[in-house]
MOPAC internal coordinates of N, CA, C and O (Angstrom, degrees):
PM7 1SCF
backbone

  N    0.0000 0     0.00 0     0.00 0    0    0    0
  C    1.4415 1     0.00 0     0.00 0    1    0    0
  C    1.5340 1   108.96 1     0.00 0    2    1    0
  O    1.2310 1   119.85 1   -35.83 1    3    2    1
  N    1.2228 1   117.89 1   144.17 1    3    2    1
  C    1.5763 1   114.72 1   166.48 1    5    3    2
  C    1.1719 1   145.93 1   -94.17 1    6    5    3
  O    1.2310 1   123.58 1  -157.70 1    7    6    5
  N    1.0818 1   110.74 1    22.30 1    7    6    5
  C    1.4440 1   142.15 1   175.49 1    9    7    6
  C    1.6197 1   102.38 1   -97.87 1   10    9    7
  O    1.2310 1   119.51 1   147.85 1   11   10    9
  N    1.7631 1   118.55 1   -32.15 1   11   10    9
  C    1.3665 1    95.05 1  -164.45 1   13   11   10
  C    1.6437 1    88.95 1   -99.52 1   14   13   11
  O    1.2310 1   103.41 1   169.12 1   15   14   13
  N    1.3790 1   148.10 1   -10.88 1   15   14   13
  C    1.9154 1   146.81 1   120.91 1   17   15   14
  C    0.7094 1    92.28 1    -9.49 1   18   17   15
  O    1.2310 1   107.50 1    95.65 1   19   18   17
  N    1.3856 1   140.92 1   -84.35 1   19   18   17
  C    1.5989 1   141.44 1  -142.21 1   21   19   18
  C    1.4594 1    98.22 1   -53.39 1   22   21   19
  O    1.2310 1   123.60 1    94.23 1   23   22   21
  N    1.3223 1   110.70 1   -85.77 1   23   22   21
  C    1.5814 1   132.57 1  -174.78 1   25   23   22
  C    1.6856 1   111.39 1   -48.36 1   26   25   23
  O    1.2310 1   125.91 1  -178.95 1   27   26   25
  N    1.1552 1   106.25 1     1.05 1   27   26   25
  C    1.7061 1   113.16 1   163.78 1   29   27   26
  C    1.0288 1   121.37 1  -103.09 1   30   29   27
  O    1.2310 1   118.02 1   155.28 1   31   30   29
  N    1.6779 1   121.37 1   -24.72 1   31   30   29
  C    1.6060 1   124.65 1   169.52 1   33   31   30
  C    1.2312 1   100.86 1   -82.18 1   34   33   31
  O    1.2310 1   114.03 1   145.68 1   35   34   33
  N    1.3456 1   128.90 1   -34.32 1   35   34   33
  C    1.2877 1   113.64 1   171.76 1   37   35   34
  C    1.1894 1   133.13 1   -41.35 1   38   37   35
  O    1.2310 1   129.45 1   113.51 1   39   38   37
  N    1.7254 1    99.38 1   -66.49 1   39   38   37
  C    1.4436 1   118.10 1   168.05 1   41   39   38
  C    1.4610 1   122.82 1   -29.13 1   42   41   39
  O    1.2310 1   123.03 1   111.87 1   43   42   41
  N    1.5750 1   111.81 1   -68.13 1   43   42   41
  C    0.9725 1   132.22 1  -179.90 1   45   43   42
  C    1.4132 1   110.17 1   -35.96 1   46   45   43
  O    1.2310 1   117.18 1   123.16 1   47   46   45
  N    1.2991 1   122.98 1   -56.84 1   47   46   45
  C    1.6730 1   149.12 1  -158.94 1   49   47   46
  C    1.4969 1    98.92 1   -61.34 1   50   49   47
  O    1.2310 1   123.90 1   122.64 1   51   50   49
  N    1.8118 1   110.13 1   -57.36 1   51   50   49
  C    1.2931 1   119.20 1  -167.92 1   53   51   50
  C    1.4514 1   112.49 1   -63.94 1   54   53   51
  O    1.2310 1   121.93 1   134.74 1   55   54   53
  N    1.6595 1   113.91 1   -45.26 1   55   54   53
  C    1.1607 1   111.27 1   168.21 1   57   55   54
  C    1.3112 1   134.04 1   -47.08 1   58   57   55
  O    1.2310 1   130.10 1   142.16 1   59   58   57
  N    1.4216 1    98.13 1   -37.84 1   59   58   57
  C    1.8440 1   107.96 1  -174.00 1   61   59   58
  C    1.1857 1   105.14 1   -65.46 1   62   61   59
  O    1.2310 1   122.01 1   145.65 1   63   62   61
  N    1.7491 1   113.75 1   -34.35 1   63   62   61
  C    1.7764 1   110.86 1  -177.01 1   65   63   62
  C    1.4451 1   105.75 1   -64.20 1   66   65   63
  O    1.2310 1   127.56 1   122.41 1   67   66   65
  N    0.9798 1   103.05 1   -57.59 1   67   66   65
  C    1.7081 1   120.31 1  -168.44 1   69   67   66
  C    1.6424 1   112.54 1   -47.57 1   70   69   67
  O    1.2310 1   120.72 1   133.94 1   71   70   69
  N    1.4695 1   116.22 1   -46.06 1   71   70   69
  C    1.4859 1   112.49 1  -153.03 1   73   71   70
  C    1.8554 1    97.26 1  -118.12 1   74   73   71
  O    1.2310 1   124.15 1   167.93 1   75   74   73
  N    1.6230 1   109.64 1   -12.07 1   75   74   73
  C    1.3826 1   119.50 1  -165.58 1   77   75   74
  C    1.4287 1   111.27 1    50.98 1   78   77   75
  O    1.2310 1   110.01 1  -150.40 1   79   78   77
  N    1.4175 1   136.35 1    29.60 1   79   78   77
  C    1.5706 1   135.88 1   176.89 1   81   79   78
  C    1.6110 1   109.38 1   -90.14 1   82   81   79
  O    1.2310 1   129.97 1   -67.85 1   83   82   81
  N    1.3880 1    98.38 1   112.15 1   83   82   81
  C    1.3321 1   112.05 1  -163.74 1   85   83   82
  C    1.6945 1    94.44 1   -65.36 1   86   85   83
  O    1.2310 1   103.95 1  -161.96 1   87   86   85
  N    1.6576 1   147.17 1    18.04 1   87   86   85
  C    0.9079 1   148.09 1   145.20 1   89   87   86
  C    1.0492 1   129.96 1   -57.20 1   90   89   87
  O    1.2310 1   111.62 1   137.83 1   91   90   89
  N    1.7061 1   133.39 1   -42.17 1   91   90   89
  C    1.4436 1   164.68 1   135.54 1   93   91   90
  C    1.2267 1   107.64 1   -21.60 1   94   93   91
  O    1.2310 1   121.80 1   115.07 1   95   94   93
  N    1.9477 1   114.15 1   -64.93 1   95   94   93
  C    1.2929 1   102.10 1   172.46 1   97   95   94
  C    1.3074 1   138.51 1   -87.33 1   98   97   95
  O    1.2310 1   123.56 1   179.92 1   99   98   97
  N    1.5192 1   110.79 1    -0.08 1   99   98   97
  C    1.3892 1   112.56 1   143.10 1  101   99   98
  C    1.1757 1   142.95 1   -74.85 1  102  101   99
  O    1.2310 1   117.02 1   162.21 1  103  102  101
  N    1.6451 1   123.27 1   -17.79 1  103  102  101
  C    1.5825 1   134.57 1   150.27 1  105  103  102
  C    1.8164 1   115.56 1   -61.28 1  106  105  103
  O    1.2310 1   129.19 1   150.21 1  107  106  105
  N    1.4346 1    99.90 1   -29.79 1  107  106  105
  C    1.8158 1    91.28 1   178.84 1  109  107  106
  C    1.5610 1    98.09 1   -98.81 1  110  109  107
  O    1.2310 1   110.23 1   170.48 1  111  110  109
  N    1.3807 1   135.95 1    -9.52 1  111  110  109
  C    1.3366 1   125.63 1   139.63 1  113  111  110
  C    1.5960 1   123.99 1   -34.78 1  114  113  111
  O    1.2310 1   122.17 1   116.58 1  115  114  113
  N    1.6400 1   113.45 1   -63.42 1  115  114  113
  C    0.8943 1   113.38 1   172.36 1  117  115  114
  C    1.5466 1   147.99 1   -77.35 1  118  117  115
  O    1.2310 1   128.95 1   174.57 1  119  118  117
  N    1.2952 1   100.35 1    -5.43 1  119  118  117
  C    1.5193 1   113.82 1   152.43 1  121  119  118
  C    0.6451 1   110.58 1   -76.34 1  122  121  119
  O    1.2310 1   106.93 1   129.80 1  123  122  121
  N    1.7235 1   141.93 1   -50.20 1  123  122  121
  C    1.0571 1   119.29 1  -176.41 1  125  123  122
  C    1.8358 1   134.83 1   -54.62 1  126  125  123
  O    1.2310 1   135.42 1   157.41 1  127  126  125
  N    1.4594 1    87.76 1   -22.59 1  127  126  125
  C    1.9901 1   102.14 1  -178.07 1  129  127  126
  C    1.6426 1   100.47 1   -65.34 1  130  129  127
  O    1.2310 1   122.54 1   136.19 1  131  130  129
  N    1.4386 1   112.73 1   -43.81 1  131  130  129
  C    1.3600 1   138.00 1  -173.88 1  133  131  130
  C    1.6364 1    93.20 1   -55.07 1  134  133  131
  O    1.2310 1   111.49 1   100.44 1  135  134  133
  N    1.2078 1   133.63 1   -79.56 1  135  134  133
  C    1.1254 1   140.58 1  -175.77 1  137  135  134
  C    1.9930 1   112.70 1   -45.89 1  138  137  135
  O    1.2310 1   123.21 1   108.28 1  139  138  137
  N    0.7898 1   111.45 1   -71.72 1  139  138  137
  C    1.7213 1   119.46 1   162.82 1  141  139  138
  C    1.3634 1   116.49 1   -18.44 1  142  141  139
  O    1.2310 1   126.66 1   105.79 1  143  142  141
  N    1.9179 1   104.80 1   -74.21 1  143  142  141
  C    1.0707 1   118.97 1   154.58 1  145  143  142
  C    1.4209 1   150.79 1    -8.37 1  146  145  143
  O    1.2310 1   131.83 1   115.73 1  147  146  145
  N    1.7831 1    94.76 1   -64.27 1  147  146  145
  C    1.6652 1   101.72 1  -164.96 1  149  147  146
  C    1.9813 1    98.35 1  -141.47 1  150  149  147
  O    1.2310 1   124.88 1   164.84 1  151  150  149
  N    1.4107 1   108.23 1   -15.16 1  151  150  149
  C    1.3963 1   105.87 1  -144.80 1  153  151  150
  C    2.3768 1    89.15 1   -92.35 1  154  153  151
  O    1.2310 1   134.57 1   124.26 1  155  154  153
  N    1.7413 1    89.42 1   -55.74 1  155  154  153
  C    1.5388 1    95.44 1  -168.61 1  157  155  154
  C    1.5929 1    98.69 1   -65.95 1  158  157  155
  O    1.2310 1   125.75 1   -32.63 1  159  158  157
  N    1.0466 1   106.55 1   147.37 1  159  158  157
  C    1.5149 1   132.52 1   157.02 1  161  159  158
  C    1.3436 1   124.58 1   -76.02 1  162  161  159
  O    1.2310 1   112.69 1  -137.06 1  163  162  161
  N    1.1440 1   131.41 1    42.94 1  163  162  161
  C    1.6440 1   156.21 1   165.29 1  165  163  162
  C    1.8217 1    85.15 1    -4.62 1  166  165  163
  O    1.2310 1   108.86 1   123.29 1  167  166  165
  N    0.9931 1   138.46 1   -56.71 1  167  166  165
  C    1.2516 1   137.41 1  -143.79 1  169  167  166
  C    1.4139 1   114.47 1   -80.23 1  170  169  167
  O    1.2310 1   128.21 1   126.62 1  171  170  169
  N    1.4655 1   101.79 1   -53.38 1  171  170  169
  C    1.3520 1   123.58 1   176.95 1  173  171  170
  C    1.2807 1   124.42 1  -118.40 1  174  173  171
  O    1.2310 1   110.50 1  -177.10 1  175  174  173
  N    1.4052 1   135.46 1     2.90 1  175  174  173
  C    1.3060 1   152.63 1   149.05 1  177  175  174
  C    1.9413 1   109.77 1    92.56 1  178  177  175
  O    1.2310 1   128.93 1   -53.51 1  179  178  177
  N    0.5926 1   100.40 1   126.49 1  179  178  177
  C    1.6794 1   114.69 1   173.86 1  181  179  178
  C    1.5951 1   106.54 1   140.12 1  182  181  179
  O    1.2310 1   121.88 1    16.40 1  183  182  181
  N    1.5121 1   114.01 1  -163.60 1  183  182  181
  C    1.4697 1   127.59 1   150.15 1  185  183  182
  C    1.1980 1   132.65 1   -70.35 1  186  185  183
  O    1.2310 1    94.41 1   -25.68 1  187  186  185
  N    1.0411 1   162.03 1   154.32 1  187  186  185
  C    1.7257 1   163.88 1   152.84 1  189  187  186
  C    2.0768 1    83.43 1   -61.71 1  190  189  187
  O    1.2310 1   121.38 1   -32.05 1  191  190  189
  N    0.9793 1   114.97 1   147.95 1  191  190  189
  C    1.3754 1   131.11 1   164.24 1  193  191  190
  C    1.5465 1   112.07 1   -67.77 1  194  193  191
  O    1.2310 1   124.39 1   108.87 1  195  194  193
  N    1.2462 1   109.19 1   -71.13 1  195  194  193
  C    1.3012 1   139.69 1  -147.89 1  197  195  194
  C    1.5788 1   106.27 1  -135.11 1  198  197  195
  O    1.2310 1   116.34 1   -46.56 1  199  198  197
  N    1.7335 1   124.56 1   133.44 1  199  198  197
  C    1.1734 1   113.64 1   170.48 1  201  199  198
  C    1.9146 1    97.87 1  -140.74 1  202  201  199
  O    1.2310 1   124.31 1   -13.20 1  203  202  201
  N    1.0700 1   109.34 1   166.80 1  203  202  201
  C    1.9000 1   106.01 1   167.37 1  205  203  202
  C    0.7222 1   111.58 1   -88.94 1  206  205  203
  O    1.2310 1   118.95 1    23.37 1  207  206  205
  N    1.1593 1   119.60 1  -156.63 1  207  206  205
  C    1.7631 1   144.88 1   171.57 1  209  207  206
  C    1.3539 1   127.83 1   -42.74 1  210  209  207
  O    1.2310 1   127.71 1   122.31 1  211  210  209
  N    1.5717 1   102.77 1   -57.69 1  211  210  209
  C    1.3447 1   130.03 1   154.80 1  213  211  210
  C    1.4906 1   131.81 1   -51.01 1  214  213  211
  O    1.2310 1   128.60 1   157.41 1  215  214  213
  N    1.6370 1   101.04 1   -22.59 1  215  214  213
  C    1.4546 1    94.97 1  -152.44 1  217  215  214
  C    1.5407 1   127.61 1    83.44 1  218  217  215
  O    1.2310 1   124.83 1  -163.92 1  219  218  217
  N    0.7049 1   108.34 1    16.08 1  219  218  217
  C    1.7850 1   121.45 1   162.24 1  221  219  218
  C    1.3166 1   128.40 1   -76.10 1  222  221  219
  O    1.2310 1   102.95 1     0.36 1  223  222  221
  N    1.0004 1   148.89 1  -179.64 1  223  222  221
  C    1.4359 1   136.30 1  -150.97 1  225  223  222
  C    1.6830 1    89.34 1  -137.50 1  226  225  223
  O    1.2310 1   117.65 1   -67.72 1  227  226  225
  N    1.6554 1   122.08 1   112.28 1  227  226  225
  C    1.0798 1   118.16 1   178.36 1  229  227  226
  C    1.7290 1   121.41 1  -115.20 1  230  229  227
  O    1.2310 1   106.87 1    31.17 1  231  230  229
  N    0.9848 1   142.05 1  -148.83 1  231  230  229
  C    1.3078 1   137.16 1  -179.21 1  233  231  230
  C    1.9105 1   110.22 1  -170.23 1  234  233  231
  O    1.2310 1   126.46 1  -146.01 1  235  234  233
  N    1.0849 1   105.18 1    33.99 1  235  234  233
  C    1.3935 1   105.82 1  -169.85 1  237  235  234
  C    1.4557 1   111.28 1   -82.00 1  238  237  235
  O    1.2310 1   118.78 1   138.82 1  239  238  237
  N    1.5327 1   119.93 1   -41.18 1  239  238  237
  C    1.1247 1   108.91 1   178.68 1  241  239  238
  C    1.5987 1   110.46 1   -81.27 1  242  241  239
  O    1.2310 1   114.70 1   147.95 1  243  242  241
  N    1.4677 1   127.64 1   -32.05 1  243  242  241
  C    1.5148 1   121.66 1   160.00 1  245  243  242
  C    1.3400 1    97.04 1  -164.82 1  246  245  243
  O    1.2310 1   113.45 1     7.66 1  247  246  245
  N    1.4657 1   129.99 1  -172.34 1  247  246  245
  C    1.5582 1   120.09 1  -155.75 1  249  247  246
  C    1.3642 1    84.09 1  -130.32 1  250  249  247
  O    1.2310 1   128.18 1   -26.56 1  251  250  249
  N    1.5803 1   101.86 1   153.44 1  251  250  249
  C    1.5646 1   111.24 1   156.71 1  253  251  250
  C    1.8606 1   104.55 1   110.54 1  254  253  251
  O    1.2310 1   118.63 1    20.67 1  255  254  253
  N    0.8324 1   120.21 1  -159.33 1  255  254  253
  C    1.5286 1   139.51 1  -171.18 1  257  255  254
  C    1.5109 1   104.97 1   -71.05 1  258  257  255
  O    1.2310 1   125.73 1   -44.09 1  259  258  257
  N    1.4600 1   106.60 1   135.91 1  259  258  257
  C    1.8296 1   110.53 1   156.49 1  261  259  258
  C    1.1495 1    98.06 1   -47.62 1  262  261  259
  O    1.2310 1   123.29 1    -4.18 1  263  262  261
  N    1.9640 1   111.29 1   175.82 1  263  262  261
  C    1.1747 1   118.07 1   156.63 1  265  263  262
  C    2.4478 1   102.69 1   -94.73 1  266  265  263
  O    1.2310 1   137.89 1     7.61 1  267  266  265
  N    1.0823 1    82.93 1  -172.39 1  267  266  265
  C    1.1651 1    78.59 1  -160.70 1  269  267  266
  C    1.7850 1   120.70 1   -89.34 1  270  269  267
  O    1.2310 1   127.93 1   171.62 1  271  270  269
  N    1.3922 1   102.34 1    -8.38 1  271  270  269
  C    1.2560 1   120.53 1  -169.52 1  273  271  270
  C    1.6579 1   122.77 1   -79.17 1  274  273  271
  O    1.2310 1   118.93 1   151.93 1  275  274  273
  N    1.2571 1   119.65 1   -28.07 1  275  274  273
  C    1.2546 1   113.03 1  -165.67 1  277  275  274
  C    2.6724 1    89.15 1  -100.50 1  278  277  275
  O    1.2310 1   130.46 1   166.22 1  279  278  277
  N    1.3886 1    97.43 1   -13.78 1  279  278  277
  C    1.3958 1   107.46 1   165.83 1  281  279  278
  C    1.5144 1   120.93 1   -66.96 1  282  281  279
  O    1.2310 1   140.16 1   150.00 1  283  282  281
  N    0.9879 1    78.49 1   -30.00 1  283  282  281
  C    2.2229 1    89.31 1  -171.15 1  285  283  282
  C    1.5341 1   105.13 1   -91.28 1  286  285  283
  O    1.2310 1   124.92 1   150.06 1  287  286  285
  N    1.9420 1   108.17 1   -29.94 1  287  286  285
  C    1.4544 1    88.54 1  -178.95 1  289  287  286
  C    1.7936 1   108.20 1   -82.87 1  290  289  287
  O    1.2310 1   123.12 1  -174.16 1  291  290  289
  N    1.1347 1   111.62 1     5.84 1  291  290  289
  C    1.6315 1   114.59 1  -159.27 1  293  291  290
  C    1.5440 1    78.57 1  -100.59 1  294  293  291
  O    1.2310 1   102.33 1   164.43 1  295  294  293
  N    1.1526 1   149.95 1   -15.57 1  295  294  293
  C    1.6925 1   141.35 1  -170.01 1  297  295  294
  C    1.2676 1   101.78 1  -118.20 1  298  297  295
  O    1.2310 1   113.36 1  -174.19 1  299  298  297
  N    2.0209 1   130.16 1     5.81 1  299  298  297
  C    1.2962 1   123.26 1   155.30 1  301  299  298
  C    1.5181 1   121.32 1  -116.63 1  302  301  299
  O    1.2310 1   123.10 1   138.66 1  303  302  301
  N    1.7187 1   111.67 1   -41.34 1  303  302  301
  C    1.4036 1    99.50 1   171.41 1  305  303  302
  C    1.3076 1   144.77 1   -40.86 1  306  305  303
  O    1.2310 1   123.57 1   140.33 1  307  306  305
  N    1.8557 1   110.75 1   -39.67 1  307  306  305
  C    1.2806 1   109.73 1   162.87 1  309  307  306
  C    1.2080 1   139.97 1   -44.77 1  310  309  307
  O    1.2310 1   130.32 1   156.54 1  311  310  309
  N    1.7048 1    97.71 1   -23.46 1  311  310  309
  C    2.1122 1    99.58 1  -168.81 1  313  311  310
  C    1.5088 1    87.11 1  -104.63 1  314  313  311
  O    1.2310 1   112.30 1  -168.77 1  315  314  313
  N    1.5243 1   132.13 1    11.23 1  315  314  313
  C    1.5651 1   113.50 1   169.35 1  317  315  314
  C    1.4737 1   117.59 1   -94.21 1  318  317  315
  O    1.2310 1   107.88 1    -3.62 1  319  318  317
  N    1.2938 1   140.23 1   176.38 1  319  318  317
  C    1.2806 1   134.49 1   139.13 1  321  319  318
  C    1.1781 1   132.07 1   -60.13 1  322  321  319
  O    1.2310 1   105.14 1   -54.66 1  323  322  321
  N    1.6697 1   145.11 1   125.34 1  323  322  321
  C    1.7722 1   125.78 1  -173.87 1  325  323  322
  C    1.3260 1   103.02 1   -34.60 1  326  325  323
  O    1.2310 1   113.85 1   120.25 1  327  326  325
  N    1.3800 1   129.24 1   -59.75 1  327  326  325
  C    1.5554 1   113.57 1  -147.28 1  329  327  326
  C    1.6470 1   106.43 1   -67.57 1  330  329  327
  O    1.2310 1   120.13 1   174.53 1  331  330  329
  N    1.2892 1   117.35 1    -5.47 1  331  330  329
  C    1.9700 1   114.41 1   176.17 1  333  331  330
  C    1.1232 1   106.25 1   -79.91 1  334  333  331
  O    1.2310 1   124.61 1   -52.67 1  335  334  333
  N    1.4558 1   108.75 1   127.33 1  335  334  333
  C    1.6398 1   113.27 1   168.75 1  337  335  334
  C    1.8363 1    93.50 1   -86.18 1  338  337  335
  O    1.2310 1   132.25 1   -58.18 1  339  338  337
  N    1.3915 1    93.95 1   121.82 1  339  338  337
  C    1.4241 1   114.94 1   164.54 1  341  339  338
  C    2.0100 1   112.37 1   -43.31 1  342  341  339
  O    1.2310 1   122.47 1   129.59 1  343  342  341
  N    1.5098 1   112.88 1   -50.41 1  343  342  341
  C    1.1103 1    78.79 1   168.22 1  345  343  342
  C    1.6385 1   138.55 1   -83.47 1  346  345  343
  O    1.2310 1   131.03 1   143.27 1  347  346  345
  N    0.9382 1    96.32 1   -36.73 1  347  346  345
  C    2.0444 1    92.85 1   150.70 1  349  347  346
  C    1.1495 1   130.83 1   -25.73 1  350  349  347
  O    1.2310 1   127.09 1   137.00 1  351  350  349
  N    1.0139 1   103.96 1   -43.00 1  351  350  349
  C    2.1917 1   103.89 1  -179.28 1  353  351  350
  C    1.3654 1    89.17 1   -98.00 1  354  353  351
  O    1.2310 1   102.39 1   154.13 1  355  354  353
  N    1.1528 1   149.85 1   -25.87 1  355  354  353
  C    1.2920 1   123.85 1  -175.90 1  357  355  354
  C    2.0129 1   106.27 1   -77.40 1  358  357  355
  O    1.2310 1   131.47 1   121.25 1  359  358  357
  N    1.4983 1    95.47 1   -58.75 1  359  358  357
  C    1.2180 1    93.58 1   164.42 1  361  359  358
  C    1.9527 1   126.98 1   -37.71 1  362  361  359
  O    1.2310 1   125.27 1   125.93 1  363  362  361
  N    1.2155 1   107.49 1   -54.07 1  363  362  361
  C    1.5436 1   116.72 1  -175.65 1  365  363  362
  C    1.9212 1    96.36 1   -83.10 1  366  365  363
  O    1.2310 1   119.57 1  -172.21 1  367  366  365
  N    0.9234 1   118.43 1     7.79 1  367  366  365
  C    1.7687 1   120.64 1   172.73 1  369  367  366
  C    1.6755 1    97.98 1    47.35 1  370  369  367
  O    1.2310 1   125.60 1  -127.75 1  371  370  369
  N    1.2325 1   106.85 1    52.25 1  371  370  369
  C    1.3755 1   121.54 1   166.99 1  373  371  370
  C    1.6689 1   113.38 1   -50.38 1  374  373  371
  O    1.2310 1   113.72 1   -54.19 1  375  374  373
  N    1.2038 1   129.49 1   125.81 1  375  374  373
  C    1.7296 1   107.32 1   157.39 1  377  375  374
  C    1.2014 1   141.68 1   -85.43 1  378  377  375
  O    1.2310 1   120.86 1   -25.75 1  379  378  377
  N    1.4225 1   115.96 1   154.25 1  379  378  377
  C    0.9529 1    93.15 1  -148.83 1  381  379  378
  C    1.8731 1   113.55 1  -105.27 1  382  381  379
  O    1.2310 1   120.10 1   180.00 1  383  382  381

């Protein structure tokens, strides 16, 4: 699912701020390859929803496109600090 990608670069991200263990930023390194990889739709733009085992593109829980929200926070939390609420700086056009 891509919601639980998302919520792993996050993770990953927050930790690395928080604890500076260059372990963190090698796990949100590697989601990110993961994501690039297999997750974006290079072709037609968004996330894949759903993939198998393989990495195949499935539709079991419903067909078609992520929604866009838990994608957008996984392509802003990383460049914030934990204590910024993402919508605040977006709202206040915080930089990033």
């Amino acid at each position: 699912m891509h919601w639980t990608l998302a919520e792993a670069i996050n993770t990953s991200s927050v930790l690395y701020h928080v604890t500076k263990k260059e372990k963190y930023a090698d796990d949100y390194a590697d989601f990110m390859a993961y994501l690039d990889d297999k997750v974006i739709d290079h072709v037609n733009g968004s996330w894949f929803h759903q993939l198998d085992k393989n990495n195949h593109v499935i539709g079991t829980v419903w067909p078609g496109k992520s929604d866009i929200y838990h994608a957008l926070q996984a392509t802003l939390i990383p460049y914030y600090t934990p204590e910024v609420s993402i919508a605040l700086a977006v709202k206040n056009g915080q930089k990033i």
